[in-house]
N, C-alpha and C positions, 0 to 999 in steps of 0.2 A: 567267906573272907571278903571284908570292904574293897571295893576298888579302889584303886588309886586315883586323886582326881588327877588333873591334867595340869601339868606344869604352866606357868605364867607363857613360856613361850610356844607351846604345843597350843595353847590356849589363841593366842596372839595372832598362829597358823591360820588356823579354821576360821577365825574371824575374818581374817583379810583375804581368805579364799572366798567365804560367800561374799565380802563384800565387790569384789572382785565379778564373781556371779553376776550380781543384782545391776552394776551398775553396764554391765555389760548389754544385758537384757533390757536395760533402761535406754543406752546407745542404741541395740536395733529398731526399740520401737518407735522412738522418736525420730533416727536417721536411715533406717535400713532402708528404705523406699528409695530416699533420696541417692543415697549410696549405691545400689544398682540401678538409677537411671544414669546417675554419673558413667556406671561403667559401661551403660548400654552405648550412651551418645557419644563414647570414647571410641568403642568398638566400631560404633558407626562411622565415624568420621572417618577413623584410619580405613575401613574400608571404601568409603566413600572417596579416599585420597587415589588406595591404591587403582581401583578401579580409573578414576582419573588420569593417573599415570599411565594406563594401560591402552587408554583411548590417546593419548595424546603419540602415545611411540607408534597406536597403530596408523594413527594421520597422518605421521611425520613419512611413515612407511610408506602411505599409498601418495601423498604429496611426492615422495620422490623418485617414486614410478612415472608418475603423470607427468614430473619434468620432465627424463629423461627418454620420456616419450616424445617432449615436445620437440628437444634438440634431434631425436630421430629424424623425426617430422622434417626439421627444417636442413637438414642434412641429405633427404631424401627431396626434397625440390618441395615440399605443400607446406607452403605456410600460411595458410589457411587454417590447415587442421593445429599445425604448430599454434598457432592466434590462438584459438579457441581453448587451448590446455592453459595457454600461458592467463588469458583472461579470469579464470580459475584460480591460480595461485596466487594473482597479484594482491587477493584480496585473506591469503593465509595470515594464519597467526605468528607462523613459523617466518621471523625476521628476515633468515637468507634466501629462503622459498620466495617470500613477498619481492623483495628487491632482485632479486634472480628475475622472477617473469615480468618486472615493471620495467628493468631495463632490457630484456627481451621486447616487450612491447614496443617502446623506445626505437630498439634495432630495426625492426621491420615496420616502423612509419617511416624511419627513413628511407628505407629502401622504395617503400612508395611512393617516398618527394611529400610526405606530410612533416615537415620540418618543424611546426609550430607544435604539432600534435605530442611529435618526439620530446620535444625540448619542457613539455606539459609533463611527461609521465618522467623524466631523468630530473626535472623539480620536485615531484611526488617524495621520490626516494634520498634527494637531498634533504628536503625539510622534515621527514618522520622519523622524529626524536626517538620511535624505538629500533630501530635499523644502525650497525653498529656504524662508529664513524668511518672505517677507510671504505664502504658501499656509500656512504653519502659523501664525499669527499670526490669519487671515482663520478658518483651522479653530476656532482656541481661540475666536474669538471667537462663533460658530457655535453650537461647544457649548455654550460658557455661557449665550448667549441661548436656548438646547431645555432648559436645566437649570433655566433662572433661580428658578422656582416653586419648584424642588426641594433649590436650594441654602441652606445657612446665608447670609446677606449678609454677613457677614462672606468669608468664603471665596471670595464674587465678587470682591468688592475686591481680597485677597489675588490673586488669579488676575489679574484684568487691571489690576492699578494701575499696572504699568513700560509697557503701553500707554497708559494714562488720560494722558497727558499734553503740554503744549502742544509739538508739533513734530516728533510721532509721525503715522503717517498714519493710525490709526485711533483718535486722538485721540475723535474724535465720535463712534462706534459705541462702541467701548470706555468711553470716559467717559459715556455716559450711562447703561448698566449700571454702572458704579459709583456715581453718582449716583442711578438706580434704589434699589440696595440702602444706598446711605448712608440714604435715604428709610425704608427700609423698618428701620433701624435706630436708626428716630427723633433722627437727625443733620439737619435740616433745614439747620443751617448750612452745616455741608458739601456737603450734595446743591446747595442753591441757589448758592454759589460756583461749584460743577462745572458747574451749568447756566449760570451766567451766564459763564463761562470756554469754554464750547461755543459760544452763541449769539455768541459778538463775534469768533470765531476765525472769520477769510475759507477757511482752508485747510479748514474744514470742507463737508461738502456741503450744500445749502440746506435740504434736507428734515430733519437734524437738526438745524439750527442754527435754523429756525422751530421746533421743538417744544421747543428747548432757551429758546429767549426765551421762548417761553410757561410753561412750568416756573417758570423762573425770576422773572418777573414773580409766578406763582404764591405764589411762595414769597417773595415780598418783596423781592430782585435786579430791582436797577434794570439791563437789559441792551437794548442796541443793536438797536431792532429792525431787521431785513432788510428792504432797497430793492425794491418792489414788480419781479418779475420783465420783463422788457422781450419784450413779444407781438409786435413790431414784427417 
């Protein structure tokens, strides 16, 4: 008995399966190569990433052992030993690490009467663009206060007056150096406005906002005095 041949679409099947085949077979040998080094240097990297990830948390880890050794250190009277951890991290990748031990540094130059040296390493951490802003903000302000003697008053001002102002966080540190130096520029008006603009601002902290009502009473500024602190 003859076979049957094979319908137009059974026919049609088998065609577009080998073709199917062939052109397949044609993709690996002309790209297969390429196509597993793609996946190799995929796998590489994302390995290469995680490993990276892995060194970076364990840094971060031993960076902040080594701080918290350093505050030990200067807790326990050696700031010597304290110096030398801090000298270490000033120079981390890690932004709060860095700015942590620079103005650490900072702290015990002054304590040794090297004021210039201080007011060097609290400029450090003001001007590196990668340190976030309120650690450069807390620096500038740092500095100015190790410079204050040594500045024009004018040039205080100039420096901290886009802090001096109500709704900044360091409205009360910052503003009373300018106020300070409005003082010393024989601007009493202005200094005693600054003072009485410190003393009635709640957002400020108590300790300057008592020495800012006192100022400013000083100076003529009728200002709100502070609710006797609650001992209770």
């Amino acid at each position: 008995m003859a076979s049957t041949p094979p319908t137009n679409e059974a026919f049609l099947r088998e065609v577009d399966e080998e073709l199917r085949k062939d052109q397949m077979q044609s993709l690996w040998q002309r790209y297969g190569k390429i196509a597993v080094a793609a996946v190799v240097l995929v796998l590489a990297a994302w390995g290469g990433w995680i490993y990276w990830q892995d060194r970076q948390i364990k840094a971060s880890g031993i960076e902040g052992e080594k701080l918290t050794q350093a505050v030990e250190d200067l807790q326990a009277g050696n700031p010597d030993a304290a110096s030398a951890k801090l000298n270490t991290l000033s120079a981390s990748d890690n932004e709060g690490y860095r700015a942590t031990a620079r103005m650490g540094q900072a702290s015990l130059m002054l304590q040794k009467g090297n004021a210039k040296g201080a007011a060097a390493k609290f400029a450090e951490v003001a001007k590196d663009d990668d340190i976030a802003q309120p650690w450069r903000d807390l620096a500038l302000i740092r500095q100015t206060s190790v410079e204050f003697d040594t500045m024009k008053p004018q040039d205080v001002v100039t420096r901290l007056q886009p802090l001096a102002v109500k709704g900044s966080p360091w409205f009360g540190s910052a503003g009373e150096l300018v106020a300070a130096a409005y003082l010393k520029m024989n601007k009493r008006d202005l200094a005693g406005t600054l003072f009485g603009e410190i003393g009635n601002d709640e957002g400020v902290p108590q300790s300057i906002r008592s020495r800012a009502v006192q100022m400013a009473g000083a100076l003529g500024v009728d200002a709100v005095q502070l609710p006797a602190k609650d001992t209770q």
